[in-house]
Structure formats: structure tokens, C-alpha cells
N, C-alpha and C positions, 0 to 999 in steps of 0.2 A: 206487418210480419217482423220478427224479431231476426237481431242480428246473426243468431245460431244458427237460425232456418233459412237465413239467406246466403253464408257461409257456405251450411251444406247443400244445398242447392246449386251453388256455383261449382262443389268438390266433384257432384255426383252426377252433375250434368257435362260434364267437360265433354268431348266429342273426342272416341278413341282413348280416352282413360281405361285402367283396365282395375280390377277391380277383383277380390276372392268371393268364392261364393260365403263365408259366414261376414265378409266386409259388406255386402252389398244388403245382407239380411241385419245387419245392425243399422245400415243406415238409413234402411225402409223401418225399421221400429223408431227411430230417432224421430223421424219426417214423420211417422205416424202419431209421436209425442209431442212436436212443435206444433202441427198441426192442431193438434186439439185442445193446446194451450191458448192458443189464437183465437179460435173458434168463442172457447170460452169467454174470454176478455172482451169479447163482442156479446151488446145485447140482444142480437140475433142469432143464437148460438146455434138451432135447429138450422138454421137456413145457410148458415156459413160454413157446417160440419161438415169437411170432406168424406166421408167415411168408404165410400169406394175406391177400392185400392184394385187397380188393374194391371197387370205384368202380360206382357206379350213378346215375345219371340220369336225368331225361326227352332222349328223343331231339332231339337237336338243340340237346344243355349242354353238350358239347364232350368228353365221357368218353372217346371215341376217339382224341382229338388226343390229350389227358391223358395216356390210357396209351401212344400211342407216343413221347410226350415223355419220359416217367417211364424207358421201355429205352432209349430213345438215353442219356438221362444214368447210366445204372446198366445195366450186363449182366449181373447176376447176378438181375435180374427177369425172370422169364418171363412170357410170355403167354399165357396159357389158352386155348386154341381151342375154341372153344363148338361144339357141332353146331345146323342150324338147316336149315328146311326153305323157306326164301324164295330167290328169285332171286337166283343169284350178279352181284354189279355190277361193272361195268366194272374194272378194275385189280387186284379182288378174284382171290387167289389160293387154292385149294380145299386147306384144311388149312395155309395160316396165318393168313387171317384168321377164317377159319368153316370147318368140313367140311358140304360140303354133302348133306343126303341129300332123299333122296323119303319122302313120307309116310308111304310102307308099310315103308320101313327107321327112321323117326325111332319109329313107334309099333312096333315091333319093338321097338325098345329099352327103351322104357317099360313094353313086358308083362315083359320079360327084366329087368328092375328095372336098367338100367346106367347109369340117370341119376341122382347125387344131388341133381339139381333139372332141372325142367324146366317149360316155359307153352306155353300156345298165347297169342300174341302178338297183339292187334286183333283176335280170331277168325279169325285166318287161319295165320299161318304159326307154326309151333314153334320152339322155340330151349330149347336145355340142358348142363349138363356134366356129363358123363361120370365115373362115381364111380372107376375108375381114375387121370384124371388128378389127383385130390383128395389121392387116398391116398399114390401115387407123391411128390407135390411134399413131403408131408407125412414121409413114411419117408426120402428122402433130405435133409429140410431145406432145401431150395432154395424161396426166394421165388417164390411166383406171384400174379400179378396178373390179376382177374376184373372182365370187364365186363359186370356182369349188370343182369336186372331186378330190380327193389324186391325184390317179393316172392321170388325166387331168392336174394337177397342176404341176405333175413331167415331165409328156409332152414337157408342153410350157416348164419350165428351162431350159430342153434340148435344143430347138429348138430356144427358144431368152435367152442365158447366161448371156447375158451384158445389158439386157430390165428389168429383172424383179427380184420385192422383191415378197419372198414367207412369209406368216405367219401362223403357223397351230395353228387352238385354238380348247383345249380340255376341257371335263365337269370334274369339281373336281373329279365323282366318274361314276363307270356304273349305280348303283340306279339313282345317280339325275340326268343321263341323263333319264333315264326308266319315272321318274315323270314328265321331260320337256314336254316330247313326249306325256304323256297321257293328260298330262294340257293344249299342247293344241288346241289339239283335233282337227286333222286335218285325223287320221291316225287311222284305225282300227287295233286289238288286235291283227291280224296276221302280217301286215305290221311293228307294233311296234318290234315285236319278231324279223322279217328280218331287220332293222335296227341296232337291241340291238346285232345280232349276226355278221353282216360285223364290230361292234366298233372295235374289240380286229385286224381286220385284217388292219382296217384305221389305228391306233394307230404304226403299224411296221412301216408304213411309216414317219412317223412325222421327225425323221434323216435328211430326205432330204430334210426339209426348212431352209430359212435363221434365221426363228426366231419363237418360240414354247413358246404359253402361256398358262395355263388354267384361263378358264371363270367362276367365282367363284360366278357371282351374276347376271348373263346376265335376263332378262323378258322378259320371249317371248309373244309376241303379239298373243289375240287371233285372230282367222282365221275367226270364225264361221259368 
């Protein structure tokens, strides 16, 4: 690995560095350019290609803006369409931002093995991706970009080692994640409560990414 991609690596993994949201989306197209400069340079280029690119957060770190920040600068990143079994929101569009199913078709899938990960979310609702679209990104080469949970995200490293960059991004503090979440207003006061209390358990996990930054000024879009 070259001296740029070890540079950056050291900038963007620092623990507690804080970071803009269009800083954090330049330096995942960078990492995504080193990366496959490397790959190249090896006569195993198929098998060295990182091409999975996964972002994971607590809700309300700005991972959504993130990743549609990350395809407007780059089209050769795809996004991942998770299936999930929650309420489709306002503007949401069924099979690009999420496929939405019913319980009884989401645990279908999970007897039928067609999830390479999958959670049931707050004890409530499911959310997973589909071991087709894994494979697929992975046999044609093509970059995909996954906005999963912790535990989803430590999944897949297990299961593709040599595929994929991890990146966990955290909110400066638990308040202004508390203020994300109320601003923007997608999520009622009990809901907000079940996500403010999973932070501190998402947070143990962060170790197990390639790269941990906090989101210092991310905007989250309203929903309503």
C-alpha cells in the first residue's frame, strides 16, 4: 500500500478526530482511488478489489446524507437497497431507498437463508441485505456502498475480508445526536429514547472498523 493511502488512513482513522460532512466524503472517494490503484498493481486484481464499501452509524450521524453525498460525487458507487420491515416515510421510494416488505415475507427470507445479514432493529422492525446483491456487486466488480447496522457491518468483514472497507461515523456528542433525531422529525419521543439508549452499545463496536470518524456538522434532511 502506498504512502498516500497510509497517510490517509492514519488522518481518518484518528479516534475522536472530527471531521465535515463533504471532508469525510472526499476522503472515502480518495480511499476508494488508492484502493483500487493497489488492487490494480497486483496480479490478483479480482481477488484484492476492495469494492465494498460499508458506513455504519448510530442513527442520526448523518450516514445517509454520507452515502448520497459519496454517489452524487462518484457514479460508479452503487447503493445497496437493504429490505426492512418498517414504515415507509414520506419521500421514500420502495426499492431505492429500502424494499419494503411485511413481516411474513421479511422472515420468509430469513427461513429461505437469502439474507447475508439481517437484525430485528429496537425489537421492532427488521432490516437486511440480500445475499444476491453481495455476490452480484462482487462477480461483476462494481463498487457498492452499504448503510448497515454495527453488528450487520461486522457480519459482512467476516464473511468477505478481502472485499470490503468499513467506516463507522459518530455524532460529536449523545445531546446532539438527541437534537438530530428530534429535528428531524421522523421518529416519536419513545422511539427517540430506544435509539439514544442502543448509542452507548453501537459505540463498543466502532474497534472493529477500518476507519472511525466523527460527524461534526452533517444536516440532516427533513423527512416530513
Amino acid at each position: 500500500m502506498n504512502f498516500l493511502l497510509q497517510e490517509m488512513g492514519r488522518e481518518i482513522n484518528t479516534i475522536g478526530s472530527k471531521s465535515s460532512s463533504e471532508h469525510i466524503v472526499n476522503h472515502v472517494i480518495t480511499l476508494k482511488v488508492e484502493t483500487e490503484k493497489n488492487a490494480r498493481a497486483n496480479s490478483k486484481y479480482s481477488i484484492n478489489m476492495k469494492n465494498i464499501i460499508i458506513i455504519s452509524a448510530p442513527s442520526g450521524s448523518g450516514k445517509t446524507t454520507l452515502c448520497r453525498g459519496l454517489q452524487k460525487r462518484d457514479e460508479t458507487i452503487h447503493f445497496s437497497v437493504s429490505c426492512t420491515t418498517r414504515e415507509q416515510r414520506n419521500g421514500e421510494v420502495d426499492g431505492v431507498d429500502y424494499t419494503f416488505l411485511t413481516n411474513e415475507a421479511f422472515k420468509k427470507g430469513i427461513e429461505n437463508n437469502e439474507f447475508v445479514e439481517w437484525e430485528q432493529i429496537h425489537g421492532d422492525y427488521y432490516y437486511g441485505t440480500l445475499k444476491t446483491t453481495i455476490e452480484a456487486a462482487i462477480k461483476g466488480e462494481d463498487y457498492l456502498l452499504l448503510e448497515l447496522d454495527v453488528k450487520g457491518a461486522i457480519v459482512l468483514q467476516k464473511l468477505y475480508p478481502n472485499k470490503t472497507i468499513s467506516i463507522f461515523i459518530e455524532p460529536p456528542s449523545l445531546g446532539d445526536l438527541r437534537t438530530r433525531l428530534v429535528n428531524r422529525g421522523t421518529d416519536s419521543e419513545e422511539r427517540i429514547t430506544k435509539r439514544l439508549e442502543r448509542y452507548n452499545a453501537e459505540l463498543e463496536y466502532k474497534s472493529n472498523f477500518t476507519y472511525h470518524i466523527i460527524n461534526d456538522d452533517v444536516v440532516v434532511p427533513s423527512m416530513k
